[in-house]
C-alpha positions in Angstrom: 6.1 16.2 -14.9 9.3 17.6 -16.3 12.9 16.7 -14.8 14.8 19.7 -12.8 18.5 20.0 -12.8 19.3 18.3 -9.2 21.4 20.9 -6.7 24.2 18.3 -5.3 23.8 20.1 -1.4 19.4 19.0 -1.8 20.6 15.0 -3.0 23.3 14.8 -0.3 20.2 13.8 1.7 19.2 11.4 0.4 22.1 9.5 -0.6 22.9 10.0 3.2 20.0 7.9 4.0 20.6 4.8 1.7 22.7 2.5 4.0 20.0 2.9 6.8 17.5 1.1 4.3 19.8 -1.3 2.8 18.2 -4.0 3.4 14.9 -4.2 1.9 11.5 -4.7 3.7 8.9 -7.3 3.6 6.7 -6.9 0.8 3.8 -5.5 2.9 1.0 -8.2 1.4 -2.5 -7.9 3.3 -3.0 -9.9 6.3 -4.0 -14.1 6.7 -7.2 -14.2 8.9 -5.8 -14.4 12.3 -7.8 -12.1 14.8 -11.4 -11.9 14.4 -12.2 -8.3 13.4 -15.0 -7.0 16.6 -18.5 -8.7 17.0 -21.3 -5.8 15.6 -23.9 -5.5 18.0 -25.9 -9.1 18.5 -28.7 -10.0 16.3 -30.8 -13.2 16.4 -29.2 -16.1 18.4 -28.2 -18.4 15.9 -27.8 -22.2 16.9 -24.5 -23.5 18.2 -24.9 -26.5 15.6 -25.2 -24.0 12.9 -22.0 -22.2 14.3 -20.1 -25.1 14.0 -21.3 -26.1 10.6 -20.5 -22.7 9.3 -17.5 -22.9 10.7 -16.7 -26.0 8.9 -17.8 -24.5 5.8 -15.2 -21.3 6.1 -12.5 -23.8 7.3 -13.5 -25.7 3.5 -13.4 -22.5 1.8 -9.9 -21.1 3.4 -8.5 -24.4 2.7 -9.4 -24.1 -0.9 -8.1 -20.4 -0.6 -4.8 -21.5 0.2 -4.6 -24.0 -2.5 -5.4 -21.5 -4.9 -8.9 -22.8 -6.3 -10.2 -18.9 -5.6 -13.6 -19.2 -7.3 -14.3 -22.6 -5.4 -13.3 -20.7 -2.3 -15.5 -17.7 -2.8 -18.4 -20.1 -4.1 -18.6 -21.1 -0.5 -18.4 -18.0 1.2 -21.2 -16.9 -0.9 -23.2 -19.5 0.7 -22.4 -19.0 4.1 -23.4 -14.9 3.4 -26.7 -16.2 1.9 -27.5 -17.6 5.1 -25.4 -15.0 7.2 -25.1 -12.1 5.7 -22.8 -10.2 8.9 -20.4 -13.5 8.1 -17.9 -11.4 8.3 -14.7 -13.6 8.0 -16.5 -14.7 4.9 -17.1 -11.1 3.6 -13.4 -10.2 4.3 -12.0 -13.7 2.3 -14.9 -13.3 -0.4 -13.6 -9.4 -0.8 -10.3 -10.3 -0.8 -10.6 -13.1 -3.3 -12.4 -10.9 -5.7 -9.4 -8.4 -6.0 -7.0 -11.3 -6.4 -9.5 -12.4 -9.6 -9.3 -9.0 -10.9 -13.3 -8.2 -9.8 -13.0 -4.9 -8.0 -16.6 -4.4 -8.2 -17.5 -7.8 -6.4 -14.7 -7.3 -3.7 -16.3 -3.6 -3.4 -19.6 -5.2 -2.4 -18.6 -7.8 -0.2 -16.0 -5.1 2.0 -18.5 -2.1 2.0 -20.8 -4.9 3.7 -17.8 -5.6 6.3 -17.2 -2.2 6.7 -20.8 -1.0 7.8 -21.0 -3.9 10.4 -17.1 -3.1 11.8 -15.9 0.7 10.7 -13.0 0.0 13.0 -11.4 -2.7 11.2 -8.4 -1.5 9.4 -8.1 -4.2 6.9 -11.3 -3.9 5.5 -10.9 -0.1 4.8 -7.3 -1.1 3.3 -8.7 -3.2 0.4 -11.5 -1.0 0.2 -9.2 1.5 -0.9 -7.8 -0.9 -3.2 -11.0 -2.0 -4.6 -11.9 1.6 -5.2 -8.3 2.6 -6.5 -8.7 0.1 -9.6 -12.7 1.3 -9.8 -10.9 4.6 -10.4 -13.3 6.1 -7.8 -11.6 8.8 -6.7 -13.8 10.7 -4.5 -14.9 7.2 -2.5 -10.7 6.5 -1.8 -9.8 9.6 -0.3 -12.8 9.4 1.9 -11.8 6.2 3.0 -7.9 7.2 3.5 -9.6 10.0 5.6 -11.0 7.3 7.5 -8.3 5.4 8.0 -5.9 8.4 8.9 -7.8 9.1 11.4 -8.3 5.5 13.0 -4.3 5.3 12.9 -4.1 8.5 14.5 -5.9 6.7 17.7 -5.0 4.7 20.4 -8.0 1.9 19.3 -5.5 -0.7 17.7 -2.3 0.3 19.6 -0.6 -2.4 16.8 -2.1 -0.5 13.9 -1.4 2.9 14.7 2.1 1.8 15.2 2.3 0.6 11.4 4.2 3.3 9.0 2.4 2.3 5.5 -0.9 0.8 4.2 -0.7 -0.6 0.2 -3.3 1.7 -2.1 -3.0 -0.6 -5.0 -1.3 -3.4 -6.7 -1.4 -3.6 -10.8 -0.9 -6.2 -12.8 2.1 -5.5 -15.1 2.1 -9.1 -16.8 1.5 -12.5 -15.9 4.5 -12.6 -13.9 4.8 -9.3 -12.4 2.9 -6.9 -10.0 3.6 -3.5 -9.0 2.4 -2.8 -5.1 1.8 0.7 -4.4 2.8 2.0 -0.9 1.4 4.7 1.1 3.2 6.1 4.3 0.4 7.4 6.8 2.9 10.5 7.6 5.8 11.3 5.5 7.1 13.7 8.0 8.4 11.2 10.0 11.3 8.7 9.6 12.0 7.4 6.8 10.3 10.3 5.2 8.9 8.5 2.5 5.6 9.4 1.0 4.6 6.9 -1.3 6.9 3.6 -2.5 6.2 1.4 -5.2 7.6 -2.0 -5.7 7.9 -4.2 -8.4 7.7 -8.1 -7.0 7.9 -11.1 -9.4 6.2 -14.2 -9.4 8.4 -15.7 -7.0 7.8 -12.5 -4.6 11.3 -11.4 -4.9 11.2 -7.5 -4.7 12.9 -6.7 -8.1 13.1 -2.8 -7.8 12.1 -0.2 -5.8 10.8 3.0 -6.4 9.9 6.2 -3.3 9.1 9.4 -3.6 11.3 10.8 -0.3 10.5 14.3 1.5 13.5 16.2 2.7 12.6 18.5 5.0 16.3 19.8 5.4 16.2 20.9 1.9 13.4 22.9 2.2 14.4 24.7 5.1 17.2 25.6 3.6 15.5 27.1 0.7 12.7 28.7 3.3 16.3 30.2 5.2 17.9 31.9 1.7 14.1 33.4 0.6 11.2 34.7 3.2 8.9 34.3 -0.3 9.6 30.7 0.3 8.7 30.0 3.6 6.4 26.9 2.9 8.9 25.5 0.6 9.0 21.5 0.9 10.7 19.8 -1.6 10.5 15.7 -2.5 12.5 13.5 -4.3 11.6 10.6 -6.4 14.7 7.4 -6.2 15.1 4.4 -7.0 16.9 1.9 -4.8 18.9 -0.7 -7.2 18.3 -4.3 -5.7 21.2 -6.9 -5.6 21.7 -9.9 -3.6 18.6 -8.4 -1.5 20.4 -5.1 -0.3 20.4 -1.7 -1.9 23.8 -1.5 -4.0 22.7 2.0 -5.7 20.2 4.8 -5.5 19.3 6.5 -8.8 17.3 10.2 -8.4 15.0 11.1 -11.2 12.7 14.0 -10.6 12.8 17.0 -8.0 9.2 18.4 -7.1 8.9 21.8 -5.0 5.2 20.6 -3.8 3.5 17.2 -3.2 2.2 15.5 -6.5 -1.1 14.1 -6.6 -0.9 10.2 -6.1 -2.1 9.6 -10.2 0.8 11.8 -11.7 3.4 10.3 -9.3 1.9 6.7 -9.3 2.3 7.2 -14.0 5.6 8.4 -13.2 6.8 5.4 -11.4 4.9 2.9 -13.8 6.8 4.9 -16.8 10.1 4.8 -15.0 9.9 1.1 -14.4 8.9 0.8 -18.3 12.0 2.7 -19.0 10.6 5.8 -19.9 12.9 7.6 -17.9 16.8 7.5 -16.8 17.7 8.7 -14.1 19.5 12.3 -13.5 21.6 11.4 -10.7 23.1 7.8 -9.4 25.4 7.2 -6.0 26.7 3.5 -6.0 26.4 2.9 -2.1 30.6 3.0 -1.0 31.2 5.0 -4.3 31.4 8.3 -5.6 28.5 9.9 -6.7 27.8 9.4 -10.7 
């Protein structure tokens, strides 16, 4: 991906749109079990005294999930889907577990299970895409984003398909750091942005912030000078600069003229946060442009 000379009148835009996001976002971190994702259709009645003891048995594993002993955790869930296989609080927690442990495969196995008894259920596709993002299977992700477009697009889960983002993929930069890859479900609407990754410490401060940001002016205005150019888009990769929690500047590094695949942009940001790159372009928020 090579750098382009940046055209002041295309970064107005974005530098316009810096103080609306000055304050940084939650860092979007996969749900706590709260709601119980839908029934699947009813199977053998099982005895209420063996509900309650395998409810006893999750509560022992979540409680061990929240004090960090992860394997001990997932140790019982596998015994409660040894007994239950359609468990499926236990499948989600087990399939979660296994991506915080750095076993894709496992937390593949246990979330394609949850995902053939409830297609519907949001958060099981999104970890499935992150299980199958650090399995590198390419073909399996954009099925399941295909999926899950389409499920936001309804009116099923009126509180999902009001959510702007889902995370793709976390990596592991050191023992301190991860890097949390965003995806916007439609970068045509506000704030524009495409993908976003952030780089969170082991305190889960967000230390920098990365987007790759569609301005749709620009490429009108390209679209309006040349008829040849009449699907011109054009997208922007920044960098909000972090202090005190806000945004104090916004550096530009690369100008694309069509969308990148998510590998070469998601190697970009990992080599811009490495320092492989500087930036072309900086605006201090309050200050002249740089």
């Amino acid at each position: 991906m090579k750098a382009h000379v940046f055209v002041s009148s295309f970064l107005l835009a974005i530098f316009l749109i810096a103080p609306a996001h000055a304050a940084i976002k939650d860092v979007p971190q996969p749900e706590q079990p709260g709601a119980v994702p839908p029934a699947p259709p009813p199977g053998p009645p099982v005895d209420s005294a063996k509900v309650a003891e395998y409810q006893k048995r999750f509560q022992q594993g979540y409680d061990l999930q929240l004090a960090g002993q992860l394997e001990k955790a997932r140790a019982i869930y596998d015994g409660i889907i040894a007994e239950q296989p359609d468990a499926k609080r236990s499948l989600l927690e087990a399939g979660r577990i296994s991506l915080k442990l750095g076993d894709p495969t496992k937390a593949d196995d246990y979330l394609s299970k949850l995902h053939a008894l409830v297609p519907d259920f949001p958060e099981a596709i999104e970890l499935l895409i992150q299980a199958n993002q650090a399995l590198k299977k390419d073909i399996k992700v954009a099925n399941l984003i295909k999926q899950f477009q389409t499920l936001h697009s309804t009116t099923q889960n009126p509180q999902f398909a009001q959510s702007l983002t889902f995370v793709r993929e976390q990596v592991k930069v050191d023992a301190d750091n991860i890097v949390i890859f965003t995806q916007y479900f439609d970068y045509n609407k506000n704030p524009n942005y495409v993908w976003q990754a952030q780089l969170i410490g082991a305190n889960g401060v967000v230390k920098r912030q990365l987007n790759l940001f569609y301005d749709a002016k620009a490429g009108a205005e390209i679209a309006a000078k040349d008829p040849k150019l009449a699907n011109a888009a054009q997208f922007i990769l920044v960098e909000d600069i972090i202090k005190d929690g806000k945004v104090d500047r916004v550096d530009a590094y690369f100008q694309m003229f069509t969308l990148p695949e998510y590998k070469k942009i998601r190697n970009t940001m990992l080599g811009i946060l490495a320092g492989a790159y500087k930036p072309v372009y900086s605006q201090q928020l309050g200050a002249p442009a740089q």
